[in-house]
C-alpha positions in Angstrom: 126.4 132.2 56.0 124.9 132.3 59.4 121.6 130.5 59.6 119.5 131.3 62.8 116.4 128.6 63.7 113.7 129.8 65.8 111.1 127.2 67.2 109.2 126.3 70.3 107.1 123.5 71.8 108.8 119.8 71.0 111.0 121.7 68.2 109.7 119.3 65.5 109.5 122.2 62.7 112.9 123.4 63.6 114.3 119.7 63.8 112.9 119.2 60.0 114.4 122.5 58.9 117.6 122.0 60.4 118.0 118.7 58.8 117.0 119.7 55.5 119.7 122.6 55.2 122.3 120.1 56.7 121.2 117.9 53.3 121.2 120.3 50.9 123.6 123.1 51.4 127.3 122.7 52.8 129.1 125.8 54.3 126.9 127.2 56.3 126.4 127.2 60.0 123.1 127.0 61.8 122.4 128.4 65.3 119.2 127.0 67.0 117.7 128.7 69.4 114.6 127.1 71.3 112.2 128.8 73.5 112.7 126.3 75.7 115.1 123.6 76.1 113.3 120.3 74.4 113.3 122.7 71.4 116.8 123.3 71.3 117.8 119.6 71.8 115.6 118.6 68.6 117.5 121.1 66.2 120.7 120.1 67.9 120.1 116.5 67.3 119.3 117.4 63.6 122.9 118.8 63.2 122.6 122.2 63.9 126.3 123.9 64.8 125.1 125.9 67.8 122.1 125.9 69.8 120.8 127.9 72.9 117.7 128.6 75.0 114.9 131.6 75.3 114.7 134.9 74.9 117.9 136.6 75.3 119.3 133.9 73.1 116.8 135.0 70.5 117.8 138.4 70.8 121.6 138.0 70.3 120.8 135.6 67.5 118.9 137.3 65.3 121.7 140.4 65.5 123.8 138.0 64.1 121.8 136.1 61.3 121.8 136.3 57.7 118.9 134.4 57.1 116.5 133.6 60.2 114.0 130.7 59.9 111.2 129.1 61.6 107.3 129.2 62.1 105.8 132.4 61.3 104.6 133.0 65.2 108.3 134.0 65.7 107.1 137.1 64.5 103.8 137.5 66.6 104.3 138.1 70.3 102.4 135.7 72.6 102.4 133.1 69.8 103.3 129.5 69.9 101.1 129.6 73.2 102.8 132.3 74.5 106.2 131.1 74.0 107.1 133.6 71.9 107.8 137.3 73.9 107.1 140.4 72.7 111.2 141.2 72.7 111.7 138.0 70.8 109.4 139.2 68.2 110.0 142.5 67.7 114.2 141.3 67.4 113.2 138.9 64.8 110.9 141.3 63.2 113.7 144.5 63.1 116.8 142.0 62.2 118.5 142.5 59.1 118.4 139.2 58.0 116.1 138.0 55.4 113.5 136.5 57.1 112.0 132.7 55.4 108.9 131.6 57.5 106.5 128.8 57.5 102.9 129.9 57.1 101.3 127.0 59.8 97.8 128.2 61.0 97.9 127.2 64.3 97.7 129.6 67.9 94.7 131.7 66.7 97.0 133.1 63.7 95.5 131.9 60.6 97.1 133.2 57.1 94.4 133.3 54.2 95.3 132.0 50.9 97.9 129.5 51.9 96.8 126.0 51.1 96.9 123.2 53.7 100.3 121.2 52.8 102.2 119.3 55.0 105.2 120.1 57.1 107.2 118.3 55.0 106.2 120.3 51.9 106.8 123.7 53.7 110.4 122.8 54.3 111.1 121.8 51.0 109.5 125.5 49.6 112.2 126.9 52.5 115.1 125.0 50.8 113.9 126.6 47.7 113.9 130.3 49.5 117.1 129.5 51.3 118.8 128.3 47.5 118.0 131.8 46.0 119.1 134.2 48.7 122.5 132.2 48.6 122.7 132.4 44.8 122.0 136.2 45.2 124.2 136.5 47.8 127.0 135.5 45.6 125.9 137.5 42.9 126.2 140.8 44.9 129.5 139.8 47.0 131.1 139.6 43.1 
Protein backbone atom coordinates (compact mmCIF):
# COMPACT_ATOMS: atom_id res chain seq x y z
CA UNK A 1 0.00 0.00 0.00
CA UNK A 2 1.48 3.22 -1.22
CA UNK A 3 0.72 6.17 0.97
CA UNK A 4 1.43 9.59 -0.64
CA UNK A 5 1.74 12.86 2.04
CA UNK A 6 1.08 16.20 0.64
CA UNK A 7 1.98 19.38 2.88
CA UNK A 8 3.55 22.78 2.74
CA UNK A 9 4.72 25.52 4.99
CA UNK A 10 6.90 24.00 8.17
CA UNK A 11 5.23 20.48 7.31
CA UNK A 12 3.83 20.16 10.83
CA UNK A 13 0.40 18.48 9.57
CA UNK A 14 2.22 16.14 7.37
CA UNK A 15 4.98 15.39 10.17
CA UNK A 16 1.80 14.32 12.66
CA UNK A 17 0.23 12.23 9.84
CA UNK A 18 3.21 10.57 8.97
CA UNK A 19 3.93 9.56 12.46
CA UNK A 20 0.61 8.44 13.21
CA UNK A 21 0.52 5.82 10.24
CA UNK A 22 4.13 4.77 11.24
CA UNK A 23 2.29 3.88 14.84
CA UNK A 24 -0.57 2.33 13.78
CA UNK A 25 -0.25 0.38 10.58
CA UNK A 26 2.84 -1.71 9.49
CA UNK A 27 3.41 -2.64 5.74
CA UNK A 28 2.93 0.22 4.13
CA UNK A 29 5.20 2.74 2.68
CA UNK A 30 4.79 6.47 2.77
CA UNK A 31 6.13 8.98 0.22
CA UNK A 32 6.28 12.64 1.37
CA UNK A 33 6.37 15.11 -0.82
CA UNK A 34 6.68 18.86 0.40
CA UNK A 35 6.10 21.99 -1.53
CA UNK A 36 9.12 22.95 -0.36
CA UNK A 37 12.00 21.46 1.29
CA UNK A 38 11.41 22.23 5.29
CA UNK A 39 8.20 20.33 4.48
CA UNK A 40 9.76 17.35 3.22
CA UNK A 41 12.38 17.11 6.04
CA UNK A 42 9.49 17.19 8.84
CA UNK A 43 7.62 14.10 7.23
CA UNK A 44 11.00 12.46 6.69
CA UNK A 45 12.03 12.93 10.18
CA UNK A 46 8.67 11.39 11.22
CA UNK A 47 9.60 8.09 9.36
CA UNK A 48 8.28 8.53 6.12
CA UNK A 49 10.03 5.88 3.44
CA UNK A 50 10.57 8.38 0.69
CA UNK A 51 10.29 11.98 0.45
CA UNK A 52 10.79 14.69 -2.37
CA UNK A 53 10.26 18.39 -3.17
CA UNK A 54 7.55 20.56 -5.31
CA UNK A 55 5.51 20.18 -8.02
CA UNK A 56 6.73 17.69 -10.39
CA UNK A 57 7.20 15.51 -7.37
CA UNK A 58 3.56 15.93 -6.56
CA UNK A 59 2.65 15.05 -9.93
CA UNK A 60 4.50 11.70 -10.23
CA UNK A 61 3.36 10.92 -6.76
CA UNK A 62 -0.05 11.11 -6.84
CA UNK A 63 0.08 8.69 -10.23
CA UNK A 64 1.47 6.34 -8.00
CA UNK A 65 -0.69 6.49 -4.64
CA UNK A 66 -3.30 4.46 -3.30
CA UNK A 67 -4.31 6.60 -0.70
CA UNK A 68 -3.07 10.39 -0.79
CA UNK A 69 -3.23 12.44 2.40
CA UNK A 70 -2.74 15.88 3.61
CA UNK A 71 -4.61 19.34 4.20
CA UNK A 72 -7.49 19.82 2.08
CA UNK A 73 -5.66 23.01 0.13
CA UNK A 74 -3.85 20.24 -1.77
CA UNK A 75 -6.82 20.20 -3.72
CA UNK A 76 -7.33 24.10 -4.17
CA UNK A 77 -4.75 25.77 -6.47
CA UNK A 78 -3.08 28.86 -4.97
CA UNK A 79 -3.76 27.40 -1.42
CA UNK A 80 -1.41 27.04 1.44
CA UNK A 81 -0.41 30.71 0.41
CA UNK A 82 0.08 29.93 -2.87
CA UNK A 83 2.13 26.94 -2.38
CA UNK A 84 -0.01 24.81 -3.85
CA UNK A 85 -0.05 25.06 -8.14
CA UNK A 86 -2.76 24.70 -10.12
CA UNK A 87 -0.95 21.29 -11.73
CA UNK A 88 -0.45 20.02 -8.21
CA UNK A 89 -4.04 20.29 -7.63
CA UNK A 90 -5.68 19.27 -10.46
CA UNK A 91 -3.05 15.85 -10.21
CA UNK A 92 -4.20 15.32 -6.76
CA UNK A 93 -7.70 16.07 -7.60
CA UNK A 94 -7.81 13.42 -10.99
CA UNK A 95 -5.59 10.67 -9.09
CA UNK A 96 -7.03 7.43 -8.56
CA UNK A 97 -6.22 7.16 -5.16
CA UNK A 98 -8.75 7.58 -2.46
CA UNK A 99 -8.24 10.86 -1.33
CA UNK A 100 -8.33 11.40 3.06
CA UNK A 101 -8.02 15.21 3.75
CA UNK A 102 -8.04 17.33 6.72
CA UNK A 103 -10.75 19.98 6.80
CA UNK A 104 -8.31 23.09 8.48
CA UNK A 105 -10.02 26.53 7.65
CA UNK A 106 -7.15 28.37 7.11
CA UNK A 107 -5.91 30.47 3.41
CA UNK A 108 -9.37 32.05 2.86
CA UNK A 109 -10.90 28.30 2.35
CA UNK A 110 -13.25 27.83 5.09
CA UNK A 111 -15.43 24.41 5.15
CA UNK A 112 -19.00 24.98 6.93
CA UNK A 113 -20.14 22.49 9.28
CA UNK A 114 -16.79 21.15 10.50
CA UNK A 115 -16.27 21.81 14.16
CA UNK A 116 -13.08 23.50 15.45
CA UNK A 117 -10.94 20.36 16.77
CA UNK A 118 -7.47 20.20 17.09
CA UNK A 119 -4.77 18.92 14.80
CA UNK A 120 -4.28 16.17 16.85
CA UNK A 121 -7.95 15.09 16.61
CA UNK A 122 -8.02 15.36 12.73
CA UNK A 123 -5.25 12.89 12.49
CA UNK A 124 -6.67 10.41 14.67
CA UNK A 125 -10.29 10.63 12.41
CA UNK A 126 -7.46 9.99 9.35
CA UNK A 127 -6.20 6.88 11.04
CA UNK A 128 -9.76 5.90 11.27
CA UNK A 129 -10.28 6.65 7.33
CA UNK A 130 -6.96 5.14 6.51
CA UNK A 131 -8.03 1.66 8.80
CA UNK A 132 -11.24 1.19 6.63
CA UNK A 133 -9.92 1.59 3.06
CA UNK A 134 -7.23 -1.04 4.19
CA UNK A 135 -9.80 -3.41 5.49
CA UNK A 136 -11.82 -2.91 2.22
CA UNK A 137 -8.91 -3.26 0.29
CA UNK A 138 -8.48 -6.73 1.53
CA UNK A 139 -11.93 -7.50 1.22
CA UNK A 140 -11.94 -6.93 -2.60
CA UNK A 141 -8.23 -8.25 -3.36
CA UNK A 142 -9.97 -11.79 -1.89
Amino acid sequence: MNILVVDGQGGGIGRQLVDALKKNFANIEITAVGTNVLATQAMLKAGANHGATGENAVLVGCRNADIIMGPVGIVIADSLWGEISPAMATAVGQSRAVRILLPMNQCNNLIAGIEDVSVGKLVESAMKEVSRVLQNNRCNSI
